[in-house]
C-alpha positions in Angstrom: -24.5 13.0 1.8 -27.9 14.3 0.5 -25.8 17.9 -0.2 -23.0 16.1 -2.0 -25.5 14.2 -3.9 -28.0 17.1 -4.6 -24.7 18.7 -6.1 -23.9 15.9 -7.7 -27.3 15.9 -9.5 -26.6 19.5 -11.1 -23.3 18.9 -12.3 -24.3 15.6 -14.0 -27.6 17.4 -15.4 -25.3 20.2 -17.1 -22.9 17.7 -18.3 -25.5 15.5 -20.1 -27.0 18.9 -21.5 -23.7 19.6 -23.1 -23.1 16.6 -24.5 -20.1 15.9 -22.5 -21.6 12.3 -21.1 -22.5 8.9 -22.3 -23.0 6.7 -19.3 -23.4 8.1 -15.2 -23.5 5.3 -12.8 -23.1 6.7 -9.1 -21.1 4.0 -7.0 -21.1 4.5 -3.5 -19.3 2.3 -1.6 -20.4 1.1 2.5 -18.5 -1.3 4.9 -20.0 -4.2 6.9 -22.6 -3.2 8.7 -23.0 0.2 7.3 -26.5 1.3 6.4 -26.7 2.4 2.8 -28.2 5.8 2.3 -31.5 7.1 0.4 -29.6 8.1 -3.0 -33.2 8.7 -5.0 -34.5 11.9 -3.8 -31.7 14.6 -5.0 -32.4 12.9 -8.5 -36.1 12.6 -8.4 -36.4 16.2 -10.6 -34.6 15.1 -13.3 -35.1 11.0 -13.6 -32.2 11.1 -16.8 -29.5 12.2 -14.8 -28.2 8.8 -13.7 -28.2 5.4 -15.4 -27.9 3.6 -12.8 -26.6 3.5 -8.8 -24.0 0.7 -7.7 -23.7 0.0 -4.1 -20.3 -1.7 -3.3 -19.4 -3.6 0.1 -16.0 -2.9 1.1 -14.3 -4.8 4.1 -14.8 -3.6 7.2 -11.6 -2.0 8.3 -9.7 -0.3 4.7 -9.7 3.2 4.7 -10.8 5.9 2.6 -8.1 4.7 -0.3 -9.3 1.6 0.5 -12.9 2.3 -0.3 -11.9 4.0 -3.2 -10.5 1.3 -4.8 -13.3 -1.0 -3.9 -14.9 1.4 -6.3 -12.1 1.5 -9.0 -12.5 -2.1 -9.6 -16.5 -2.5 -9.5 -17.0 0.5 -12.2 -16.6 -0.3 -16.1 -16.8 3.5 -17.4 -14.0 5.6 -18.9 -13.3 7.9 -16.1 -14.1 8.0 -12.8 -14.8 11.5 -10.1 -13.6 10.6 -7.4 -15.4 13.1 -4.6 -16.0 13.3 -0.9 -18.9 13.4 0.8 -17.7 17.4 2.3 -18.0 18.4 -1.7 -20.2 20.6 -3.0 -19.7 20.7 -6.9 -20.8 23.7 -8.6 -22.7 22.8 -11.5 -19.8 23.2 -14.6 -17.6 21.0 -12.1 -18.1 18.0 -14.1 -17.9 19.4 -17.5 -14.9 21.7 -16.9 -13.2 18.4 -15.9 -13.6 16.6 -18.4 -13.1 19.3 -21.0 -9.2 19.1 -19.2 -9.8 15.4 -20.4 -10.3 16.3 -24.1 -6.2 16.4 -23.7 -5.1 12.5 -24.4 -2.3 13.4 -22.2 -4.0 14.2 -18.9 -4.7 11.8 -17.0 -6.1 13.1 -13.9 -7.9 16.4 -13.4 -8.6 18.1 -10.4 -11.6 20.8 -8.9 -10.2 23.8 -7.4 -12.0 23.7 -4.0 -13.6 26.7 -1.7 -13.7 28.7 -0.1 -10.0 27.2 1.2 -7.5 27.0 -2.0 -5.0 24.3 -1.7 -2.1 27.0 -2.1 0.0 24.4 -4.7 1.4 26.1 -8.1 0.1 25.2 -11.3 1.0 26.4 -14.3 -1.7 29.0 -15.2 -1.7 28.4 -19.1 -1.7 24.4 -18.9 -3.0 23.6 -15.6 -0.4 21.3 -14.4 0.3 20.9 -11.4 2.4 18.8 -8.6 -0.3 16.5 -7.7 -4.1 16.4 -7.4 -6.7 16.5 -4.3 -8.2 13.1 -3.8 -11.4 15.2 -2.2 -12.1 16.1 -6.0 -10.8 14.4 -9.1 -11.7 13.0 -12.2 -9.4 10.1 -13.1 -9.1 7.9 -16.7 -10.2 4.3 -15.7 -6.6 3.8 -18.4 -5.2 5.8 -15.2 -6.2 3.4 -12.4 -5.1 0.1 -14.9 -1.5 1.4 -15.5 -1.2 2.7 -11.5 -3.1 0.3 -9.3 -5.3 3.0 -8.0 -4.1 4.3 -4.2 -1.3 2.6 -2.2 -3.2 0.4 0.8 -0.5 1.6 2.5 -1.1 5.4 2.4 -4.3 6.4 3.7 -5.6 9.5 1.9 -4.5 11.5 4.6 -1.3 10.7 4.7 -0.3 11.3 1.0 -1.9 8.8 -0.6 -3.6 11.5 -3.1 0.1 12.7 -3.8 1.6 9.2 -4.1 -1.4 8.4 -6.9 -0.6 11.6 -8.7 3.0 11.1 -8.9 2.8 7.3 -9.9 0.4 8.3 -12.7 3.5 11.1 -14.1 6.2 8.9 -13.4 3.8 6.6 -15.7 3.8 9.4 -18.2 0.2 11.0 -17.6 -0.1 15.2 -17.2 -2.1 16.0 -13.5 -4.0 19.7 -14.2 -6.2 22.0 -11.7 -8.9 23.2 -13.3 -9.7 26.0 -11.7 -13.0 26.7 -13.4 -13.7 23.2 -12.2 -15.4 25.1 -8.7 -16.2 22.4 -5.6 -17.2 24.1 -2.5 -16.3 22.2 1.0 -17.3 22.2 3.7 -14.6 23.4 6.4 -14.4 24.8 9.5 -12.1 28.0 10.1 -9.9 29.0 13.2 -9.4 32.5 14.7 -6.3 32.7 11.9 -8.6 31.8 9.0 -7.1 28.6 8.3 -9.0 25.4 7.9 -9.5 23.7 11.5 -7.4 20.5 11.5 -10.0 17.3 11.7 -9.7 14.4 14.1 -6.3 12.8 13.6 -5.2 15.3 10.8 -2.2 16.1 12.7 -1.0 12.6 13.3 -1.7 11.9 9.6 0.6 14.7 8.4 3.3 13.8 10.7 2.9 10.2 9.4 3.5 11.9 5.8 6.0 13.9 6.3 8.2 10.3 6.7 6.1 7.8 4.8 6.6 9.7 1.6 9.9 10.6 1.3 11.0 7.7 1.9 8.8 6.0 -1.0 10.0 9.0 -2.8 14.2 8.3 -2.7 14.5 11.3 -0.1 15.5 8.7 2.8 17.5 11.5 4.3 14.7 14.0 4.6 12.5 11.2 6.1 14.5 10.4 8.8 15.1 13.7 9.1 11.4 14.3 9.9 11.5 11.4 12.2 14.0 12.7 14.4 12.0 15.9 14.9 9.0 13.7 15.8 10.9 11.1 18.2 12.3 14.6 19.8 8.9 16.8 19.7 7.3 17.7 23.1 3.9 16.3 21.8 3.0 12.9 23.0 1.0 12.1 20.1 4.2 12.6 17.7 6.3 10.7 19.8 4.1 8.0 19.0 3.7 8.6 15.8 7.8 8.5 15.2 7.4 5.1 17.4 5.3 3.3 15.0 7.3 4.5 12.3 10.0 3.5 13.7 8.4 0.3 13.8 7.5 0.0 10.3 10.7 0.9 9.2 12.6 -1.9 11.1 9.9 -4.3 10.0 10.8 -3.5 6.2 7.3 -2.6 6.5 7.0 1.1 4.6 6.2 1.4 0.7 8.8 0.2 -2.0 11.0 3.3 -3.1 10.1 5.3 -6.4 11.5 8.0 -8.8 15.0 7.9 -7.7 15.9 10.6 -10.2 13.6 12.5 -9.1 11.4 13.3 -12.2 8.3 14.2 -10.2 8.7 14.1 -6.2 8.5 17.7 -5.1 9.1 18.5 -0.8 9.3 22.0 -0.5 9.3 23.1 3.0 7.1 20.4 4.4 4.3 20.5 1.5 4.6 18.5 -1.9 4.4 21.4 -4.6 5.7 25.1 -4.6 3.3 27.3 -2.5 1.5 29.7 -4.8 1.0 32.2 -2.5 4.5 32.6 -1.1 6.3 35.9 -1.3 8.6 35.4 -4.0 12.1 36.8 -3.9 13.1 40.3 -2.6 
């Protein structure tokens, strides 16, 4: 926390510099019982940077989409950056961002984070891109009115970052990387030198690989993914497919979207062209 925020601190400094900024509140939102954090200190060599800190009490058992929108409905301000504590924006983060904002057509912008690269395409002229990282984004509060912020039912993990970037283009906004926009995060790497998985990463994923489809009018490719979870080896996938299964019975899996098609992308198990595929031979 005292990283994110010391990070934090720099990018807002550099933004207010530049002109870039009216208003910086810092929200930070805790559940029941949680002990709030010393925020003061990272700011204490520059007193201007913020206007003020809002502390929000979520419930007790939402999620990280959960908490976030906890925080879309306390703040008043014209955009929002939405960032987890594991971020460690570079000091032009913030006004790179919302120089993408200058656009009236984007809505959402998002950091290019490293030393990992989300391999998605974007278009290297315009930015745009399938859908934007909800570990780093700067969002229009116009945005979050028109969308309803993230689906309860889709945890960050398990798409809700891709479900939020759709809704907002199927609601007619433009989602661009900014790949000036640098966040650093902190991951670990494996022996392969690809991020390490966190706790119950691999669940999540297999619980997206159905969940969204199936929001997304692709009802064969979800069910396709169940299958291959009901029938994996791995315990913990069988019970992921179970719950599912569940769900699905129970009517109990999000409302279908886009059924043309205008925005969804599933591309060999990822939601946006991979970058850094070989192209054609």
């Amino acid at each position: 926390m005292e990283r994110l925020l010391e990070g934090l601190a720099a990018t807002c400094a550099l933004a207010r510099r530049r002109r870039r900024v009216g208003r910086i509140v810092l929200a930070v939102a805790t559940t029941a019982g949680q002990a709030r954090p010393d925020v003061a200190s990272p700011f204490a060599f520059e007193p201007a940077v913020l206007d003020a800190v809002s502390w929000v009490d979520a419930d007790a058992d939402v999620d990280d989409a959960g908490a976030h929108n906890a925080l879309f409905e306390a703040m008043a301000e014209d955009a929002v950056l939405v960032v987890d504590p594991d971020i460690y924006p570079s000091p032009p983060m913030l006004p790179e961002l919302l120089t993408a904002l200058d656009d009236p057509t984007v809505g959402i912008a998002e950091a290019r984070q490293l030393p990992v690269e989300d391999p998605k395409s974007f278009d290297p002229g315009t930015g745009d891109t399938s859908w934007a990282s909800g570990r780093c984004l700067l969002v229009r509060a116009r945005v979050v009115a028109e969308v309803g912020g993230f689906d309860a039912e889709l945890s960050l993990a398990t798409g809700g970052d891709v479900d939020f970037s759709w809704r907002a283009r199927l609601a007619g906004w433009r989602v661009v990387h900014r790949p000036a926009a640098r966040a650093f995060r902190h991951v670990g790497l494996g022996a392969d030198g690809r991020p390490v998985p966190a706790g119950g990463e691999r669940r999540d994923r297999a619980e997206a690989a159905v969940l969204l489809p199936w929001r997304y009018s692709n009802k064969d490719l979800a069910l396709e993914a169940l299958s291959a979870l009901a029938a994996s080896p791995d315990g913990d996938d069988r019970e992921v497919a179970a719950a599912l299964s569940r769900r699905i019975a129970g009517d109990a899996v999000p409302g279908e979207l886009d059924a043309e098609h205008r925005v969804a992308q599933f591309v060999e198990g990822a939601y946006a062209v991979d970058r850094f595929a070989p192209g054609p031979t």
